[in-house]
C-alpha positions in Angstrom: -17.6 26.3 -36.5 -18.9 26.8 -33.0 -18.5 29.8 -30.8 -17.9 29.4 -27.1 -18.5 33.2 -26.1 -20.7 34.8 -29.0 -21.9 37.7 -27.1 -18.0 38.6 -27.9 -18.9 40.1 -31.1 -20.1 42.7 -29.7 -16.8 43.5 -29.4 -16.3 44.5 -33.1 -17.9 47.5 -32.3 -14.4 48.7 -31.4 -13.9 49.6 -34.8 -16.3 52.6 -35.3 -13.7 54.6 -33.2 -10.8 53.5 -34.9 -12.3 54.3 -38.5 -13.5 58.2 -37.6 -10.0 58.2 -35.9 -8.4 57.6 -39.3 -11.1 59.6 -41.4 -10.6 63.0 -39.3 -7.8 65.1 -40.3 -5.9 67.6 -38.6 -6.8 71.1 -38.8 -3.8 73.1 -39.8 -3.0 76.2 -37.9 -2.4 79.5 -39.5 0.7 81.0 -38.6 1.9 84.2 -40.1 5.8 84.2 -41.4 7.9 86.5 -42.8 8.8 85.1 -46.1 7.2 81.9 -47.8 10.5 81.7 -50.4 11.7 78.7 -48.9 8.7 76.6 -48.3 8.0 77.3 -52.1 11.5 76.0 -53.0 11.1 72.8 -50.8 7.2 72.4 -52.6 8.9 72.6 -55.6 11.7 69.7 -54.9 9.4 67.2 -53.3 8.9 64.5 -55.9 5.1 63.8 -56.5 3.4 60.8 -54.2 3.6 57.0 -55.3 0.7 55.4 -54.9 2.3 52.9 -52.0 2.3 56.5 -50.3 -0.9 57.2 -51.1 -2.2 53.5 -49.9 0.2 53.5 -46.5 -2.4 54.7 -44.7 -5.2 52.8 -46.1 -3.4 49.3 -45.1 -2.7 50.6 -41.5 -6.4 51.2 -40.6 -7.2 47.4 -42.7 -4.3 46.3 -40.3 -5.8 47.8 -37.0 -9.3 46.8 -37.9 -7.9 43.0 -38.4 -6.3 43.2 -35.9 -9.7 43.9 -33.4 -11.3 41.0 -35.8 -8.4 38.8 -34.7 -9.3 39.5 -30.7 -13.2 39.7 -30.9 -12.7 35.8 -32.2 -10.3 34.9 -29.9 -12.6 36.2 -26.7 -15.5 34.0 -28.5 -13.4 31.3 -28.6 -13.8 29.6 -32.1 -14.1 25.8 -32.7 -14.7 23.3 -35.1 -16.6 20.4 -35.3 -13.9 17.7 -35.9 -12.0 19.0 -32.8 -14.7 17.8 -30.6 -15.0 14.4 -32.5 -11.5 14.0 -32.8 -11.1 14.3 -29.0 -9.1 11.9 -27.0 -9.5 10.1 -23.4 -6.5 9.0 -22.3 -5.7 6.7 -18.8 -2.1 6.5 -17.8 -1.3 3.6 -15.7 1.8 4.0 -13.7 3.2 1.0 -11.9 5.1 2.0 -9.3 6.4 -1.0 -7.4 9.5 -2.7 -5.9 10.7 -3.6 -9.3 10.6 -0.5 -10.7 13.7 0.4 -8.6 15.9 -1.5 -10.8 18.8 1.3 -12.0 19.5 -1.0 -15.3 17.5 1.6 -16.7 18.9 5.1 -15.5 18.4 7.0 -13.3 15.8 3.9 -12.5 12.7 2.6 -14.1 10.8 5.1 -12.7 12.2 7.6 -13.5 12.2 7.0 -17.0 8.5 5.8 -16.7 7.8 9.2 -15.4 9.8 11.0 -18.3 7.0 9.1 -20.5 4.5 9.8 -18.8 5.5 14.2 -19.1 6.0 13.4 -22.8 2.6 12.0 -23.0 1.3 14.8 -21.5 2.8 17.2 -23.6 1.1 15.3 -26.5 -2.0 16.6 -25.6 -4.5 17.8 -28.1 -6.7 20.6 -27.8 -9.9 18.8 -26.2 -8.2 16.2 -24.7 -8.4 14.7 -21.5 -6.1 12.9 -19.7 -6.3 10.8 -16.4 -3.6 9.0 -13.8 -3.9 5.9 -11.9 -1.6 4.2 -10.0 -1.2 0.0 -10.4 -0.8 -0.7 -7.0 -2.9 -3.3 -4.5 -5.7 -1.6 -5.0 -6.1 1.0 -8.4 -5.7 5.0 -6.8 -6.6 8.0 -9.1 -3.8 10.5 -8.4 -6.0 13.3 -10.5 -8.9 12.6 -12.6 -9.8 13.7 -16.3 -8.3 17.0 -17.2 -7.0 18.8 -20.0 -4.5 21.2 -17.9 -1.4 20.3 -18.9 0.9 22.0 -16.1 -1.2 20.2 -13.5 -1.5 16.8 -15.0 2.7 17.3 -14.9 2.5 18.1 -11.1 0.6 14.9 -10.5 2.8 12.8 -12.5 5.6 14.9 -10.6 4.1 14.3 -7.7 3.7 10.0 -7.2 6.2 8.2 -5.4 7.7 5.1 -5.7 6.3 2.3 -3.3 7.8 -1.3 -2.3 4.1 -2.6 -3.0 3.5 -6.1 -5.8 2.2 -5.2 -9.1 -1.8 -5.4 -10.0 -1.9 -4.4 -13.3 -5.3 -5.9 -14.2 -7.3 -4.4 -11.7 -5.9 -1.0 -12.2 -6.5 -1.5 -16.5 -10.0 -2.4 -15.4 -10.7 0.8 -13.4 -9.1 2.4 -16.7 -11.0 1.3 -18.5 -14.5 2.1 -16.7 -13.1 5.8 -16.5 -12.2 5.9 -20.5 -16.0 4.3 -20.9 -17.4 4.1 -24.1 -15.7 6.9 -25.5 -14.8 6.5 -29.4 -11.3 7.6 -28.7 -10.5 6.5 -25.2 -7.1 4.8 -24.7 -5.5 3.2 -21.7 -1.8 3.6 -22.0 0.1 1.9 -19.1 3.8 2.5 -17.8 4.8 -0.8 -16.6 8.0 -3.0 -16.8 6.5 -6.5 -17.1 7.5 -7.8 -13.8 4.3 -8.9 -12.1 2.6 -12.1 -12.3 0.0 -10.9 -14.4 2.6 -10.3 -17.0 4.2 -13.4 -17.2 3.3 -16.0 -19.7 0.2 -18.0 -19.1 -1.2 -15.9 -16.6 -3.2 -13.4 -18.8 -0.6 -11.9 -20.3 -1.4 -12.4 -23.8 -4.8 -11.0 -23.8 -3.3 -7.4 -22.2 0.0 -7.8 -25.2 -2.9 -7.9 -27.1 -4.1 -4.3 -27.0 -1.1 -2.9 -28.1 -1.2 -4.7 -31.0 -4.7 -3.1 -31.1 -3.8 0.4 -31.1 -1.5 0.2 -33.4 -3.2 -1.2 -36.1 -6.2 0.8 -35.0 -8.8 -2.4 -34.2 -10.6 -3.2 -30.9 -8.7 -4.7 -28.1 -10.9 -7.4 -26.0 -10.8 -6.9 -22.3 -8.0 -8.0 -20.2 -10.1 -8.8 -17.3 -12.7 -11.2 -19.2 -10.7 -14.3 -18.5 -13.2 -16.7 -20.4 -13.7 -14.3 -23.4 -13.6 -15.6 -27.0 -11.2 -13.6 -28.8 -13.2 -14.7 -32.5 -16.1 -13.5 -31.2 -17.0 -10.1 -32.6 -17.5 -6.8 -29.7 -21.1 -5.6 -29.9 -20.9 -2.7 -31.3 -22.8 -0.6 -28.9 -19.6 -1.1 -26.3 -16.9 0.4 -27.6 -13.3 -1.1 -26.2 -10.7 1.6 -25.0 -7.2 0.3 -26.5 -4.6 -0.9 -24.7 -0.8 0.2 -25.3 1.9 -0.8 -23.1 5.2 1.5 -22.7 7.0 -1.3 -20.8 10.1 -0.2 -19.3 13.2 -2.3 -18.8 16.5 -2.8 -19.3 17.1 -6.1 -21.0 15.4 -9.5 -20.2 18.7 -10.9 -18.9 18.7 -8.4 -16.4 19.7 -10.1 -12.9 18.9 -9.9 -9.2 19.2 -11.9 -6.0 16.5 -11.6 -3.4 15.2 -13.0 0.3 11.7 -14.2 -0.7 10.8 -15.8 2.4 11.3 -14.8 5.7 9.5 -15.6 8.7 10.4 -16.7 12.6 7.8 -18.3 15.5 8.4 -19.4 18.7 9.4 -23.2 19.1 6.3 -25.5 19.8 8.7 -28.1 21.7 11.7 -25.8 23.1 9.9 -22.8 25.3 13.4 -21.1 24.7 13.4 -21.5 21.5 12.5 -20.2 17.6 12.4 -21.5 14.1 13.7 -19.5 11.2 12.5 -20.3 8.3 14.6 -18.4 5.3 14.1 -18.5 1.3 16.7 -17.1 -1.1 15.7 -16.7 -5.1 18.4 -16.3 -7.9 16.9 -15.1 -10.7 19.2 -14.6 -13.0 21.2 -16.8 -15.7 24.3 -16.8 -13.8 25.4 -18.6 -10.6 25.9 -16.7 -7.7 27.8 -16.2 -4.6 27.0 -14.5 -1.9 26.2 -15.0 2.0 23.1 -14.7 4.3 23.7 -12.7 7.5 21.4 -13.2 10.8 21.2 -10.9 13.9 19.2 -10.3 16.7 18.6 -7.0 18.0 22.1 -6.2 16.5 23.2 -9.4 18.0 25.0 -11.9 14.8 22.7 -15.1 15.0 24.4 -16.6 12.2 26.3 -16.9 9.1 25.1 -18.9 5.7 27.4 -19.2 2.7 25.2 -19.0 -0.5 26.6 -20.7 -3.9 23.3 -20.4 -6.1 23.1 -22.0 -9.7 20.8 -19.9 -12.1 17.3 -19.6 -11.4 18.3 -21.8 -7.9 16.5 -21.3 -4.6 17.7 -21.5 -1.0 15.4 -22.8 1.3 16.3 -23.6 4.9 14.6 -23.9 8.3 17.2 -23.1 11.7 16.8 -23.3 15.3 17.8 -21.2 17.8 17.4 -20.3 20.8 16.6 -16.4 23.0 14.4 -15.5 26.1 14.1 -12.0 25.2 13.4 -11.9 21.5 13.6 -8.7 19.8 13.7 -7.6 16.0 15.6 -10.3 13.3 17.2 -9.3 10.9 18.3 -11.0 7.8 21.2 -9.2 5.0 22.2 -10.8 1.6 26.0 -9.5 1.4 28.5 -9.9 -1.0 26.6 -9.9 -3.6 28.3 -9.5 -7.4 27.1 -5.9 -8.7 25.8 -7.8 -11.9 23.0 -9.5 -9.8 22.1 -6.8 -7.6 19.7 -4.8 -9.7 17.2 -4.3 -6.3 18.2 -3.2 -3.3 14.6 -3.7 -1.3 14.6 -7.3 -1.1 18.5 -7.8 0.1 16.9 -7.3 3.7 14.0 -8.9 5.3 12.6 -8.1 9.1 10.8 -10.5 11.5 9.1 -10.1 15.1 10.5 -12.7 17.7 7.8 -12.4 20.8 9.7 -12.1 23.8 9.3 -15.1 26.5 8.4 -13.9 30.1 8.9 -15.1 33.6 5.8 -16.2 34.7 4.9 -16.7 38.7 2.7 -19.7 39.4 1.0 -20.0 42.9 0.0 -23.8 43.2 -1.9 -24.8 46.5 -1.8 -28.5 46.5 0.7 -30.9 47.1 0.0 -32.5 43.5 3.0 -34.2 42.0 1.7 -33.5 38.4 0.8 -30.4 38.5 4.3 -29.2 40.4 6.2 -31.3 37.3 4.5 -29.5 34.7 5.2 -26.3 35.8 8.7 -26.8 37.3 9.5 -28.4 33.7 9.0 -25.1 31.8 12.1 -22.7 32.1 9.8 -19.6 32.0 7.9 -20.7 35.1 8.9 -19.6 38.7 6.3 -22.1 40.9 5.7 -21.6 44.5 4.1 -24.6 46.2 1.6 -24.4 49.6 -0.5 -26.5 50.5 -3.2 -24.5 52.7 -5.1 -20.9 51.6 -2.5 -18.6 52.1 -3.6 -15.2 54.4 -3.0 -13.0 51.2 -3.7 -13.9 47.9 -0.9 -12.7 45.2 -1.6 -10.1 43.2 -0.1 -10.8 40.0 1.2 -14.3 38.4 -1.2 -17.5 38.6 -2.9 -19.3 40.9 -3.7 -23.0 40.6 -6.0 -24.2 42.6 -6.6 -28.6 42.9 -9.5 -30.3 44.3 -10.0 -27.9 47.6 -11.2 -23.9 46.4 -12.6 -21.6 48.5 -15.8 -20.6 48.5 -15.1 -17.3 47.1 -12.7 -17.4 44.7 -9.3 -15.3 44.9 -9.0 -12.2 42.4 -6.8 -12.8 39.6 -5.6 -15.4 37.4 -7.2 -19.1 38.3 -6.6 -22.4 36.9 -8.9 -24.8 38.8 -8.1 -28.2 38.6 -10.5 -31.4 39.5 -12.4 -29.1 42.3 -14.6 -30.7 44.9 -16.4 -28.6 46.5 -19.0 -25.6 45.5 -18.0 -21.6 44.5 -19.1 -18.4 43.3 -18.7 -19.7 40.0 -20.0 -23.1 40.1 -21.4 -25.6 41.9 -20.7 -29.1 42.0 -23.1 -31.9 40.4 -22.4 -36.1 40.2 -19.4 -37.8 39.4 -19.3 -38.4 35.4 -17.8 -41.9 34.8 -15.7 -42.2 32.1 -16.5 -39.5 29.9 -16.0 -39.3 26.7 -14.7 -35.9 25.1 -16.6 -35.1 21.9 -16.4 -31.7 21.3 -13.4 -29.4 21.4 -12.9 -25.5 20.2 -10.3 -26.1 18.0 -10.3 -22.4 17.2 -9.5 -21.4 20.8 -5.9 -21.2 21.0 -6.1 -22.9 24.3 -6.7 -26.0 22.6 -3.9 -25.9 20.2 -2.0 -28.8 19.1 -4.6 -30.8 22.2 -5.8 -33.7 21.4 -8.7 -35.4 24.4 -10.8 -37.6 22.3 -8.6 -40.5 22.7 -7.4 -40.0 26.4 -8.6 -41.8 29.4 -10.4 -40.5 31.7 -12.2 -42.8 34.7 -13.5 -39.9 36.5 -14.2 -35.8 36.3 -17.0 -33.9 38.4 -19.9 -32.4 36.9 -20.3 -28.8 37.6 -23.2 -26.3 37.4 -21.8 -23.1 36.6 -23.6 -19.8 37.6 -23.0 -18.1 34.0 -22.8 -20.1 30.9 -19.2 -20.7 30.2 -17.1 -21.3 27.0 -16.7 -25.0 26.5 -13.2 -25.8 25.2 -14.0 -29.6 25.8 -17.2 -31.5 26.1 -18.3 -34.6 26.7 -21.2 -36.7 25.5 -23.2 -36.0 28.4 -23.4 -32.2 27.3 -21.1 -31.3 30.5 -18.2 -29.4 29.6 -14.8 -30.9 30.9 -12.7 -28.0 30.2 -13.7 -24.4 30.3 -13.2 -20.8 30.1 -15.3 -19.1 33.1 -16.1 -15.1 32.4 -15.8 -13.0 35.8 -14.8 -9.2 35.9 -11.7 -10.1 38.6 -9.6 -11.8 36.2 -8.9 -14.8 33.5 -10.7 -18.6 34.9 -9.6 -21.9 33.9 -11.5 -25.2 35.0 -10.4 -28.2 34.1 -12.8 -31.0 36.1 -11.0 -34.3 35.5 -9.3 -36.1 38.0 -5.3 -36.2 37.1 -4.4 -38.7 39.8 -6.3 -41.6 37.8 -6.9 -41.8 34.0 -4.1 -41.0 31.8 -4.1 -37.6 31.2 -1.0 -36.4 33.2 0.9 -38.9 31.2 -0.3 -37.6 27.7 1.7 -35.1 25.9 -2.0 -33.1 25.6 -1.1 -32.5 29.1 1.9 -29.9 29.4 0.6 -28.7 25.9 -2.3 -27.4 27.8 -0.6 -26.0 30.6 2.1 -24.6 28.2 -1.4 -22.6 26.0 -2.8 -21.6 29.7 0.6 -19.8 30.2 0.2 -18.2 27.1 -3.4 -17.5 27.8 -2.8 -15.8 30.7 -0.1 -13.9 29.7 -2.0 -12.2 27.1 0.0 -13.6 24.4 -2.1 -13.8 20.8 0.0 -17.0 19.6 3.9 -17.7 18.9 3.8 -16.4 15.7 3.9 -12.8 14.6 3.9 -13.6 10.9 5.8 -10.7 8.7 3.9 -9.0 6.1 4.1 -9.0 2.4 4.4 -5.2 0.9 0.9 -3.2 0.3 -1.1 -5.7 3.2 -3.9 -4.1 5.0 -4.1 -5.5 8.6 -5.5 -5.4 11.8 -3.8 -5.5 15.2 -4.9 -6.3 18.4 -3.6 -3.8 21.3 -3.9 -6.7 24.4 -1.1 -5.2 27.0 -1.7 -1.7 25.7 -4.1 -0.6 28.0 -5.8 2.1 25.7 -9.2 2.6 25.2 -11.8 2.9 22.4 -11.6 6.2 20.5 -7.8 7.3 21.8 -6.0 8.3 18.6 -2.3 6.5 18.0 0.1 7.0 15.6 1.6 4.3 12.8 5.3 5.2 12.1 6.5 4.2 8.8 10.1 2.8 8.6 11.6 6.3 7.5 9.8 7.9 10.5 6.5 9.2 9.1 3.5 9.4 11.1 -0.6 9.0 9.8 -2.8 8.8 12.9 -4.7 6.0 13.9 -7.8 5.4 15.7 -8.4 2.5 18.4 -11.7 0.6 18.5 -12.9 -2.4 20.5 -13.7 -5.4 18.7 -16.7 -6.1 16.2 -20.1 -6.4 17.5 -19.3 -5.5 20.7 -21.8 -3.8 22.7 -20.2 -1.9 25.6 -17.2 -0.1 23.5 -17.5 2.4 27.1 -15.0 -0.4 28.9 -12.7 -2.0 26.4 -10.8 -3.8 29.6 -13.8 -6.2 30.4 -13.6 -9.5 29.1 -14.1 -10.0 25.6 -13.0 -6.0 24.9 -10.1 -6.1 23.0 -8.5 -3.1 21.6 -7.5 -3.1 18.3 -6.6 -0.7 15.5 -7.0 -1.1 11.5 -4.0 -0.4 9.2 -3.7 1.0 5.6 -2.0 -0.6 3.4 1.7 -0.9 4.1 3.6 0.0 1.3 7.7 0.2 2.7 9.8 -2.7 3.6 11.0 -2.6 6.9 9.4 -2.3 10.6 6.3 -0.3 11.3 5.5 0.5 14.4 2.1 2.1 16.2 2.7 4.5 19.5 1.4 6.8 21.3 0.7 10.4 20.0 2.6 12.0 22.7 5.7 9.3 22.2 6.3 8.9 18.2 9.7 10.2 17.4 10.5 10.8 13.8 13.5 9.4 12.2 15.9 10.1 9.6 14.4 9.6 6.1 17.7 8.6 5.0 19.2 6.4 7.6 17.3 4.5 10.4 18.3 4.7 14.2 20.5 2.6 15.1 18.9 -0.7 17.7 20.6 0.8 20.9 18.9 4.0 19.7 15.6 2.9 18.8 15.7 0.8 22.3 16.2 4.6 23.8 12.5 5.3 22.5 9.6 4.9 23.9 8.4 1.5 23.4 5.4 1.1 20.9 2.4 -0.4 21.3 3.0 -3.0 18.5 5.5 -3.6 15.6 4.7 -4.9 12.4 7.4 -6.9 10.2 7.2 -6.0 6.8 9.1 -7.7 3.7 8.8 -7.8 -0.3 8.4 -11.5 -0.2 7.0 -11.6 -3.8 9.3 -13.4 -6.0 7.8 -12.0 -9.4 8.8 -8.7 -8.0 12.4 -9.7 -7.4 12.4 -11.2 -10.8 13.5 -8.5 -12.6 13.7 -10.1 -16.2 11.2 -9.2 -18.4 9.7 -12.5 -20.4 11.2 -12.1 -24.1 7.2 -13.0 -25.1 6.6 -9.7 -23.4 9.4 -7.1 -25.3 7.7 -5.3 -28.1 9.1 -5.9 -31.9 9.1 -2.1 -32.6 9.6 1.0 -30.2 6.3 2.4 -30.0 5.5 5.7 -30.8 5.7 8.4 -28.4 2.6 10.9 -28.2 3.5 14.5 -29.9 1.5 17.4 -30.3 0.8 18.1 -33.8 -0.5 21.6 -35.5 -3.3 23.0 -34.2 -3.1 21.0 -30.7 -3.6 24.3 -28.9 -7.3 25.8 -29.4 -8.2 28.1 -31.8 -8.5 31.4 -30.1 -4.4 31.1 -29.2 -3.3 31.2 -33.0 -5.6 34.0 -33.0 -4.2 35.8 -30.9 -0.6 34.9 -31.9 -1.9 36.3 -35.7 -3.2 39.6 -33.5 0.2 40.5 -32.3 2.0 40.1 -35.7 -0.2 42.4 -36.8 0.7 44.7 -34.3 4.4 44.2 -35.4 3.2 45.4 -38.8 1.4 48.2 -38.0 4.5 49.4 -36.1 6.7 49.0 -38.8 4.4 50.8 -41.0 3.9 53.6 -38.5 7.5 53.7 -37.8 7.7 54.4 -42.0 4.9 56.9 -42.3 6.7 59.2 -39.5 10.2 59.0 -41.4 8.9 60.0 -44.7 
C-alpha cells in the first residue's frame, strides 16, 4: 500500500486530547443537605454494575479513537498496488452521422448510443481513464483522458448529432495512438455499421475482429494495417489496444428510400437552359412507391412517379429551361412509413447560376461577329461602325480590325486588329498558322478546339506586357490571348474571320459564348452541390470585399461562425484584392448539415428559426449573400440503413459496471468513519439514560 498524502499522519495526533478527555473525571461538588436518608435508600436499591457497564465507556473512546484512525487514512489517501496495475484506458468512439437518425431504434440511434456511452462511464474504475472522440470526416477529441465521471457525462451530454458520412477507421486509428501501449487500453466504439468501412470486403473483418479480441481477452491486429498478416505474431514490445464494437441498430431489414444524387449545371448547347441530373436509391427488400417533386425558387419544375423494386435505383437526367435561376429543390413524397427510417436524405438542394443580360458594343460592320452575338438570347448588341464620342461604361466592347490608338476603358474583345496600341503593336502577317498550344485549363478555352481549323491568315503582334497565351502557334506567336491592364478585362483574338474557316466552326460561338462568361465574372456553369462534412473554398468575384474583412457563414438553421476573406495564394499585393489576378476568396469548415449555407456580410446575417426555415419569398426579403453553397447527403452507404447480417454480433456484449471497490480507498474510509459516529451516538445516547 501506497500513501498519496503521508504527512497526514500527523493527524493521529488528534487522539492525545481525546484520551486525557476520557481519563479526567469530574470533580464532584460538595453540597450540604439536610438529610442523606434518601440517597442512602436509593444506594441501597441500585443493583451492582455489569461489566458491559463497566466496559461502555471503554469501547466509546476505542470507537472515537477509530474513528480519527479512519480520517487520518482517508486525508492520506491509501492505495494499493494492483489498483494502479489494474487501471484501465478507455476510448469511446461515437459515430454520429446521418444514419444514426434512424428512429427504428428509439428515441433514435443516438440516443441510445449516448445511453451507452453514460453507462460506460459509470463503469469506471478507481484509476481509470476514459477518453471521447467523435467518427466524423476527420477524428475530434470532445475531452481527453479523465477519470471525472460527472464531466466525462457532460461531454458525452454535450455532442450533437451531424448529417456528416461515417470514418470509422481513421477515428479507431487516433484511438488507438491515444490508448498507446497501455497494458489495459481499450477502444470501445458506438457505431451502427452503416458506413463503408463496415460493409463486407471493405475492412470490415479485421475491425469485427477486435471484439472478438476483447472478449476472449487476446490481441486484436490493427484495423488500419490493410496488408497485415493476421498469423503473424504482435511483437511483444507493442501492445494492441482491443477493439469492442457496441453497434447499434434496429434490425438488418431495416428500410429507407433516399435522393443519392443531385446535381444541376447550366446547358452547354441551350444558353437558357439546365440539366438535372437526379439519383434515387431503394434500399430496402421491399418495392416502393413514391414520387419525386422538383421546384424552383418555390416554383413546381416537375413531377416524377417512382415505382422502385428492392435495392432498385432511379437515375435520370432532365432539361429545362430558366433565365433567372435560383435555388432547386428536390422532395421524395409519399413515401410508405416502413421505408422512411431517414428523414435527411428525402431532400436534396442545388445552385442554378442565374443568366444575365449582357450589353455588347460592336464597332464594325462584321457579318460574323453581329451573328454570333445576335444568336445568344442573353446578348443585347449594338452595332456602329465608327468610334463613338463616348465610350460605354459598362457591357462589352468589340473592337474588329480598326482600334484606336489608346484603347477604351472597360471590357475589350479585339478581333483581327490592324493597326498599333497601348497594348500591342503590330508585326508580319503569319501565313497559315498552325495552333499548337492551347490552355486547356483556362476556362476560356472550354469545349474549343483550334488545332484542326483553317486559318490562311492572323497578324503577328508585339505586345507591351507578356500576355497569357490561350492559343499558340508554331511560330511561338500567340493567336489568342488574355492582355493584363488595370482599366478592365482584354481579349485579342488576331485571326482573320473573313477567310479561313473559323466563323464557320462550332469552336467559334463556343468562344464567344466562354468570353461572355469571362467577362461577366462567372466561375463556370456548374455550382456543384456538396456532399455532407466537405471542406471548401469559395471564390468572392462580384463581391467586392477585400482581404482581411470578416464575413459570416450561416448554417441552414441560421447559425453564424465568422469567416475571414483572403486574396488568393501566392499573391503578392493582398493591399488591392480588385487588380487583376486578386481574387477574394474565403475557406470553409467542414459542412456538416444538409441544406443551403450561405456566407454574408456581418452587418446583414439574419438568424433563422432552428426549427423551421424561412420561407423563399422570405429569405428573397434578406439581404442577398455573398455566395450560397448546396449541400446534400449524397452518400448511399449512409442512406443504407441495413446493417450487413456478417456485421450483427452472436451475443449481446456486456455492458461496463462498476464493481466493489471501484471508488478509491479513502471514500470507504470515510463511509466506515461515519458509522462509527452512528455508534458512538447510540452508545452515548445509552450511557446518559442509565
Amino acid at each position: 500500500m501506497s500513501l498519496a498524502a503521508p504527512l497526514a499522519l500527523a493527524l493521529t495526533a488528534l487522539a492525545i486530547p481525546i484520551i486525557i478527555f476520557y481519563i479526567l473525571k469530574v470533580r464532584l461538588r460538595r453540597v450540604p443537605i439536610s438529610t442523606n436518608l434518601f440517597w442512602r435508600q436509593l444506594y441501597d436499591e441500585k443493583p451492582p454494575r455489569s461489566i458491559w457497564q463497566y466496559l461502555r465507556h471503554l469501547l466509546s473512546l476505542l470507537v472515537q479513537l477509530l474513528f480519527i484512525a479512519l480520517l487520518v487514512l482517508a486525508v492520506a489517501d491509501p492505495s494499493f498496488s494492483w489498483q494502479l496495475l489494474q487501471a484501465r484506458r478507455i476510448v469511446v468512439v461515437i459515430d454520429n452521422s446521418a444514419s444514426m437518425r434512424a428512429a427504428d431504434v428509439l428515441p433514435s440511434r443516438f440516443e441510445a448510443a449516448i445511453e451507452n456511452a453514460l453507462a460506460t462511464a459509470d463503469g469506471l474504475r478507481f484509476r481509470d481513464e476514459m477518453a471521447i472522440v467523435l467518427a466524423g470526416p476527420e477524428p475530434e477529441v470532445v475531452i481527453g483522458m479523465s477519470g471525472h465521471i460527472p464531466t466525462l457525462k457532460r461531454a458525452l451530454r454535450s455532442i450533437n448529432i451531424s448529417d456528416n458520412p461515417t470514418k470509422l477507421r481513421p477515428a479507431i486509428e487516433f484511438a488507438q495512438q491515444l490508448v498507446g501501449e497501455h497494458p489495459h487500453g481499450e477502444v470501445l466504439v458506438f457505431t451502427d455499421g452503416c458506413s463503408k468501412e463496415e460493409r463486407p470486403g471493405s475492412g470490415a473483418e479485421s475491425l469485427e475482429s477486435g471484439a472478438e479480441s476483447l472478449e476472449s481477452g487476446a490481441e486484436s491486429p490493427d484495423p488500419g494495417d490493410k496488408g497485415s498478416d493476421s498469423s503473424s505474431p504482435v511483437p511483444p514490445s507493442s501492445v494492441r489496444p482491443s477493439i469492442l464494437h457496441r453497434r447499434i441498430f434496429g434490425s438488418a431489414e431495416a428500410g429507407n428510400i433516399g435522393i443519392t444524387q443531385f446535381q444541376v449545371r447550366r446547358s452547354l448547347i441551350d444558353p437558357l437552359g439546365y440539366e438535372v441530373l437526379v439519383r434515387v436509391h431503394n434500399a430496402s427488400e421491399n418495392a416502393v412507391k413514391a414520387r419525386l417533386e422538383l421546384e424552383l425558387d418555390g416554383a413546381p419544375v416537375d413531377v416524377l412517379p417512382l415505382d422502385l423494386a428492392p435495392d432498385g435505383v432511379f437515375t435520370r437526367a432532365l432539361e429545362k429551361t430558366s433565365l433567372a435561376g435560383g435555388t432547386l429543390i428536390a422532395r421524395l413524397t409519399e413515401i410508405p412509413a416502413d421505408n422512411n427510417s431517414l428523414k435527411t436524405d428525402d431532400t436534396a438542394w442545388a445552385i442554378l447560376p442565374p443568366r444575365e443580360i449582357q450589353n455588347v458594343l460592336i464597332v464594325s460592320n462584321n457579318l460574323f461577329l453581329r451573328k454570333v452575338f445576335e444568336a445568344n438570347p442573353l446578348v443585347r448588341v449594338s452595332v456602329v461602325e465608327e468610334f463613338p464620342d463616348t465610350w460605354p461604361t459598362s457591357g462589352i466592347i468589340v473592337l474588329h480590325r480598326d482600334v484606336p490608338q489608346k484603347l477604351p476603358p472597360g471590357n475589350l474583345l479585339v478581333v483581327d486588329p490592324q493597326n498599333d496600341s497601348d497594348l500591342w503593336t503590330v508585326g508580319e502577317s503569319l501565313v497559315n498558322p498552325i495552333i499548337i498550344k492551347q490552355d486547356a485549363a483556362s476556362p476560356l478555352m472550354t469545349y474549343v478546339r483550334l488545332d484542326n481549323v483553317i486559318m490562311p491568315q492572323a497578324k503577328q503582334l508585339h505586345f507591351t506586357a507578356a500576355p497569357h497565351v490561350l492559343a499558340g502557334s508554331l511560330s511561338g506567336d500567340p493567336v489568342y490571348a488574355e492582355v493584363k491592364r488595370t482599366s478592365g478585362k482584354c481579349l485579342v483574338l488576331s485571326v482573320n474571320i473573313n477567310e479561313g474557316d473559323l466563323a464557320f466552326r462550332t469552336a467559334f460561338p463556343i468562344m464567344m459564348t466562354n468570353s461572355l462568361g469571362w467577362f461577366a465574372g462567372r466561375q463556370g456553369e456548374l455550382r456543384p452541390a456538396l456532399q455532407t462534412g466537405a471542406v471548401t473554398e469559395v471564390d468572392l468575384v462580384d463581391a467586392n470585399v477585400r482581404a482581411a474583412e470578416v464575413l459570416q457563414l450561416r448554417s441552414p438553421v441560421g447559425e453564424l461562425q465568422p469567416l475571414v476573406v483572403r486574396g488568393n495564394r501566392g499573391q503578392e499585393n493582398q493591399e488591392q484584392p480588385d487588380s487583376i489576378g486578386a481574387t477574394p476568396s474565403v475557406s470553409l469548415p467542414p459542412l456538416d448539415a444538409v441544406g443551403l449555407w450561405s456566407v454574408v456580410r456581418k452587418s446583414d446575417a439574419v438568424r433563422k428559426s432552428d426549427a423551421v426555415r424561412k420561407s423563399d419569398a422570405v429569405r428573397k426579403s434578406d439581404a442577398r449573400p455573398l455566395a450560397e453553397i448546396a449541400v446534400n447527403l449524397s452518400d448511399v452507404s449512409e442512406s443504407d440503413l441495413r446493417t450487413p447480417v456478417e456485421l450483427l454480433p452472436k451475443n449481446k456484449p456486456a455492458i461496463l459496471a462498476a464493481s466493489w471497490l471501484s471508488r478509491p480507498l479513502w471514500f470507504y474510509l470515510a463511509v466506515v468513519a461515519c458509522l462509527l459516529t452512528v455508534v458512538e451516538w447510540w452508545l452515548h445516547q445509552r450511557r446518559m439514560i442509565a
